[in-house]
N, C-alpha and C positions, 0 to 999 in steps of 0.2 A: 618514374614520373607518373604523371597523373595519366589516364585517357581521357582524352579532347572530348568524347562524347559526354561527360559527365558535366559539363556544363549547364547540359539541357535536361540534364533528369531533375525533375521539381522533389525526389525522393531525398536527394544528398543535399547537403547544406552547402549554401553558395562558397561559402569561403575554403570548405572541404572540395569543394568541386574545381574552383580557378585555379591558376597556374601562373599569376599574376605575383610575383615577389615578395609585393609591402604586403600582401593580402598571406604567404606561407611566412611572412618576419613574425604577420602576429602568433603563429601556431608554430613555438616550439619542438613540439610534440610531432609535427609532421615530418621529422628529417630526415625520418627512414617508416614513411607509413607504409599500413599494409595494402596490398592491392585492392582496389574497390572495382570491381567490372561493374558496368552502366546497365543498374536494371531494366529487364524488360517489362515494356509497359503490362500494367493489370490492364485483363480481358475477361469479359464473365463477372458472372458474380462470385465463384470462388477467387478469383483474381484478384478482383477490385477487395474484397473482404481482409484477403492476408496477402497485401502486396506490399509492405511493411518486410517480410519474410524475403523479400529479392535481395536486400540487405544482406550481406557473411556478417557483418561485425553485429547486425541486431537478430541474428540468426542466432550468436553465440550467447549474448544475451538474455533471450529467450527460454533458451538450452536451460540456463544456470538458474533462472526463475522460477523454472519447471518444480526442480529441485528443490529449489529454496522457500518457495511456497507452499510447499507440500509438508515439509517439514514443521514451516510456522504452523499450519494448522493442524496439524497430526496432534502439536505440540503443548498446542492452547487445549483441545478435544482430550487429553490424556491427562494435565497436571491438572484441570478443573475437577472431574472426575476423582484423580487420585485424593485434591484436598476436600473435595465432598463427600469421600468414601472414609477421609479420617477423621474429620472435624464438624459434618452434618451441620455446618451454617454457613449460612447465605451470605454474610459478611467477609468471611473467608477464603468463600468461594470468588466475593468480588476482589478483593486483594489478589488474585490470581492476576488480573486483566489490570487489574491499579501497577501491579511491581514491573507487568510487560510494558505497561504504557509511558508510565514516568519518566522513565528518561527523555521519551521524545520531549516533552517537559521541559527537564533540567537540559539536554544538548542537541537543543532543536537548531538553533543557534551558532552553535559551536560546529554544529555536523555541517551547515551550510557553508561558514565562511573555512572550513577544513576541505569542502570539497572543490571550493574557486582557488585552493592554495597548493591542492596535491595530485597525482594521479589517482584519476575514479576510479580504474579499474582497482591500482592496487589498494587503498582505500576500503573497496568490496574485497579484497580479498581479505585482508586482515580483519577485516569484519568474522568471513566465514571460519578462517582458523580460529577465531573465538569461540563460535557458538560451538564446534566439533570439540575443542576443551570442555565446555559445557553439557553437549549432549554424553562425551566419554565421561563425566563425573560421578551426572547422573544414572548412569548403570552400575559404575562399579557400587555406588552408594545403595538399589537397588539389586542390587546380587547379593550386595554384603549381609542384605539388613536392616543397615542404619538409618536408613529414609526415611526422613520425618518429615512434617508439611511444608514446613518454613524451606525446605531445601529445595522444594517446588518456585516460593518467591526469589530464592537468589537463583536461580538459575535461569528465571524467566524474566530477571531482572537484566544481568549479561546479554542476553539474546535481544530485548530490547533495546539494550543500548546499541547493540552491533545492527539493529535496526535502523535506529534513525542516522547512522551514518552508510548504510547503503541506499535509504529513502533517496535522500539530499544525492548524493554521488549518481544513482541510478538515472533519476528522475532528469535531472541535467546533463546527462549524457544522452540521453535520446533528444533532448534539444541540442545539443551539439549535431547533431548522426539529422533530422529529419527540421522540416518548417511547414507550416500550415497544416492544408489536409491532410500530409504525410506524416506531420506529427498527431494527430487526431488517430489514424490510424493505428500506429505503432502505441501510443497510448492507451486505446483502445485495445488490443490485443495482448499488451503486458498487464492491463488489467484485469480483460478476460480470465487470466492467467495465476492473477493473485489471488481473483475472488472464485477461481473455477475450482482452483485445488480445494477449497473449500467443499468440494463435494466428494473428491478422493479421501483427503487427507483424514478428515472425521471414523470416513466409514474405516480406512485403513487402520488408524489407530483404536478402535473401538473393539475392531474385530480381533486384532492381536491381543490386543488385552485382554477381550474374553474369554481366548484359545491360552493365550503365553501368561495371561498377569502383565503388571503394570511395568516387570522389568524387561517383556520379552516387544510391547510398545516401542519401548524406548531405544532395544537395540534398533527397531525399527526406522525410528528418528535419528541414529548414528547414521545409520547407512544413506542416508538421504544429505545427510549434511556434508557425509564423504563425497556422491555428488554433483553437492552445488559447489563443494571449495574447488574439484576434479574443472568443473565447467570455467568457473571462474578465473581459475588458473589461465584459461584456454586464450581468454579477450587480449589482446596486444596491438600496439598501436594505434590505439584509435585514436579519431580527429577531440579536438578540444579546442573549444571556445577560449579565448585567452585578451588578454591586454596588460596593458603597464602598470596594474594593479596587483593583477595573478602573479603569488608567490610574495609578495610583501606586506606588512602589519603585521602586529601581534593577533593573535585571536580575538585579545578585547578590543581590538580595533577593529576588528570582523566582524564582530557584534554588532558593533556601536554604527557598525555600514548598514548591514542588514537593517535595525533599528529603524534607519533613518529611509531607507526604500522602501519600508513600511511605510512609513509616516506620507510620505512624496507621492507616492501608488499609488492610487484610488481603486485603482482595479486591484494592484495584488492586494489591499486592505479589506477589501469587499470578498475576495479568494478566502481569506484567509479570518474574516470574521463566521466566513459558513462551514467551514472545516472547524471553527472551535464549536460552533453551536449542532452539526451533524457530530462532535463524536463526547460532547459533555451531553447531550440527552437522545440521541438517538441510538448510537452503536451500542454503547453500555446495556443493550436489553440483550444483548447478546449473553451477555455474564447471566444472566437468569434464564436462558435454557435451559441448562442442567436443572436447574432444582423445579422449574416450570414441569420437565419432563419426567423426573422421578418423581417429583411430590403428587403435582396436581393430574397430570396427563397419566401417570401412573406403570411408566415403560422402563427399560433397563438402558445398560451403556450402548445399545445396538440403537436402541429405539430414539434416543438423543444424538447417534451420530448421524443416525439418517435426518434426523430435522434440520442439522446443522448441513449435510448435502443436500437438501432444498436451496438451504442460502445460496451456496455453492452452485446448483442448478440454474436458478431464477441471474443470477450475476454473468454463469456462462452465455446464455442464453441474450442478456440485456448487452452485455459486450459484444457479442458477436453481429448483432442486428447495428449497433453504433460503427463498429471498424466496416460493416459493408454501405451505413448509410453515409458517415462520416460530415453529421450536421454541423452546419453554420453557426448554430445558435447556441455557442457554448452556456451560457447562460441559467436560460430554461430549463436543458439537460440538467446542469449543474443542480439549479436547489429543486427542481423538481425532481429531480432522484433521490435527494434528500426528505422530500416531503413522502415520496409514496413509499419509503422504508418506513419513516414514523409512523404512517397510519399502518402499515401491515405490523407493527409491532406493538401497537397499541390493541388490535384487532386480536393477534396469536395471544397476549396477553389471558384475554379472555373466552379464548377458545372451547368450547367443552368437549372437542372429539380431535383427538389425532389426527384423522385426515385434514382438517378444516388448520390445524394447527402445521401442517406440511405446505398447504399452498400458500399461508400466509408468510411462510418463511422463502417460497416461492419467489412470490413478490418482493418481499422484502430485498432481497437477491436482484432481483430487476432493478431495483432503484439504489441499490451499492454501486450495477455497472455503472449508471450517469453519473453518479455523485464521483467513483474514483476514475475516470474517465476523464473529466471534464477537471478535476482536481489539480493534476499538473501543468494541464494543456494554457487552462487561463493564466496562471503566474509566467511561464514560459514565454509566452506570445506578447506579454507586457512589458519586459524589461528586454534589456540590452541583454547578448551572450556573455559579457564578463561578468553581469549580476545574476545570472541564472542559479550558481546555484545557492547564493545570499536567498533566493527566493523560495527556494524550495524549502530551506532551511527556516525561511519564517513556516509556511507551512507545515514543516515539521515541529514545529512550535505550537502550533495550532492543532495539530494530531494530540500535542502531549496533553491537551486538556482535558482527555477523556480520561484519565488518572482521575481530575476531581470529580468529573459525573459516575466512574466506576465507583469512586466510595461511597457517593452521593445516593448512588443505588443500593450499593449495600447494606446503609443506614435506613433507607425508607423500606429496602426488602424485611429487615430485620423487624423493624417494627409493625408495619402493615402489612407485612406479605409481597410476595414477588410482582403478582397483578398487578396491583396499584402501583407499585414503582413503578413499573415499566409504562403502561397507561400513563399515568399523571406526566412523568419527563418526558416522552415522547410529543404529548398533546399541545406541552408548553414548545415546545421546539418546535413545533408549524407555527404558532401565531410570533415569533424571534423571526423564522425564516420569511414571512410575508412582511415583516416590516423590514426585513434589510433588504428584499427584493424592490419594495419601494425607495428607498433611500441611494442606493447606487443603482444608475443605469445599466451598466456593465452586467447585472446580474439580473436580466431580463433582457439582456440580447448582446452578450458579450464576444461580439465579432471578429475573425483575424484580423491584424492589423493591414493596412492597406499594401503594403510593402513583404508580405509573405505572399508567395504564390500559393 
């Protein structure tokens, strides 16, 4: 049974916490859960920062991000490279991050209302046995030989997809697991965590490549993925938001639910109009790194993975200041992280000197932590736990739109040069982001709701 003290912990979700009957009828899933001991309260400021971490079950969680983060970006940092080492254009190069991102696209949707209908965990798990098929494909294809570029797109195509369905699953399990500032917290520190590897992951994969070649990378990426599926494997019984919806429809009914909490949400509408407009003209400057860095800055695969652990720095850094401040003002966080990535991306654009080009990706980094941070917290905080993960899932929908700004980029790289792309769609994504900060209140001061402690 439960312990009585877990009532009063504001860290565990009230319905995970009670002991009250109609309250375990709704949660299936609780009939043999695992033991939860009543965290002890954060003290300090290392306390108050990762007190999210008192948690076992977001402990395990964490564990498996580690992993699995590291791996995405190892990931992204190696096949870019790989197709700019064989096909020397920019267009190319964007189709790397168009083939990753598309799916969230195509089963933004799908991934959502699949994760109000099954177990998250396993869900993520079957995700990570994918990408391990994936990562083991691509070595033996690289050992072999036969490695050609296009085998960079399908595989980073899979991986994507096993993405947006642990986005969605993930994302809605730590609202299940936490409420309020505790979810702020824990959001804050798994984003820390996405956007920190960013700083491992680059230099990791760049440095093997340089030592092993691009197939001794990728065992690199194997073993990583071994693991996150190892960790994942570990998560069992955890609490789950549920009602008399969960487990029933077709998926196009799941859709067509989603859809319509769209439409109902002003808040998640306004979430999730800035997640399409932060990743069709802002993130996509990411894709022109590489060629930013070999062409104009004039450095090798070392010197591009260290720019891309700036990002990774400036995010750790920006995450960690959020899980210890743990503001109110989801909001402002929200498109203002948004906005000061644009300008430092518009800024590295035209950078003339490497150093100047490391801090701006510095920054840039800083303003990923708010934007992905603040990302789950709002849709989460606005609907009901049985729509949770319908929400994430529009979200994920709104992720997949950086597919059309990655080719969008591609196309103006190709033709004008990487600078001006990145410049121009960036510039237009602040004055999009100030008018929908106008237009929804939510997103200039998007508050927990009064009934979250």
């Amino acid at each position: 049974m439960f312990n009585h003290n877990l009532k009063s912990s504001p860290d565990i979700h009230p319905c995970v916490a009670t002991r009250h009957i109609e309250c375990l009828s709704r949660h299936p899933l609780l009939t043999t859960p695992e033991p939860q001991p009543t965290p002890t309260p954060a003290t300090g400021t290392f306390g108050r920062t990762f007190s999210a971490l008192s948690n076992p079950t977001f402990r395990k969680i964490w564990a498996f991000g580690g992993f699995y983060y590291a791996y995405r970006s190892t990931e992204l940092a190696v096949l870019s490279w790989f197709v700019l080492t064989l096909t020397d254009s920019e267009f190319q190069v964007a189709l790397v991050g168009v083939s990753r991102i598309a799916p969230m696209l195509i089963f933004g949707l799908t991934a959502g209302g699949l994760s109000d209908r099954f177990s998250r965990p396993r869900l993520m798990a079957i995700g990570q046995a994918s990408n391990l098929v994936a990562a083991a494909a691509m070595v033996i294809l690289l050992s072999t030989g036969y490695a050609q570029y296009w085998h960079a797109f399908v595989a980073i195509f899979v991986t994507g997809t096993t993405w947006a369905l642990d986005y969605a699953s993930r994302r809605a399990l730590l609202g299940d697991i936490f409420t309020g500032r505790a979810l702020t917290n824990a959001t804050s520190l798994d984003a820390g965590l996405v956007t920190g590897t960013n700083m491992v992951g680059p230099l990791l994969g760049t440095a093997v490549m340089r030592l092993f070649g691009f197939n001794g990378a990728y065992v690199a990426i194997l073993l990583l993925t071994i693991g996150a599926l190892t960790f994942v494997l570990s998560i069992r019984n955890l609490p789950r938001a549920s009602s008399a919806t969960v487990g029933r429809g077709s998926p196009l009914a799941q859709i067509r639910d989603s859809l319509r909490l769209l439409r109902t949400n002003r808040v998640l509408l306004g979430a999730v109009l800035v997640t399409i407009v932060f990743n069709m003209m802002g993130w996509p400057f990411v894709q022109m790194v590489p060629v930013i860095a070999r062409n104009i800055l004039g450095t090798g695969e070392l010197g591009f993975g260290l720019l891309l652990s700036g990002l990774g720095a400036g995010a750790l850094t920006g995450a960690t200041f959020l899980a210890w401040s743990q503001p109110a003002g989801r909001g402002n966080v929200y498109v203002g992280g948004s906005v000061i990535l644009m300008v430092s991306a518009a800024v590295f654009a035209w950078a003339p000197w490497y150093p100047l080009a490391f801090v701006c990706m510095f920054f840039a980094g800083t303003g990923l932590a708010g934007f992905a941070t603040m990302q789950p917290v709002i849709p989460l905080e606005a609907v009901a736990p049985d729509q949770r993960g319908k929400a994430m899932g529009a979200i994920v929908l709104g992720i997949g739109f950086q597919a059309i700004g990655m080719a969008a980029m591609g196309i103006i790289a190709e033709l004008f040069g990487p600078r001006l792309a990145v410049s121009l769609m960036a510039i237009a994504g602040i004055f999009v982001l100030i008018a929908l900060r106008t237009a929804f209140p939510a997103l200039r001061d998007a508050r927990p709701r009064r009934d979250i402690p």
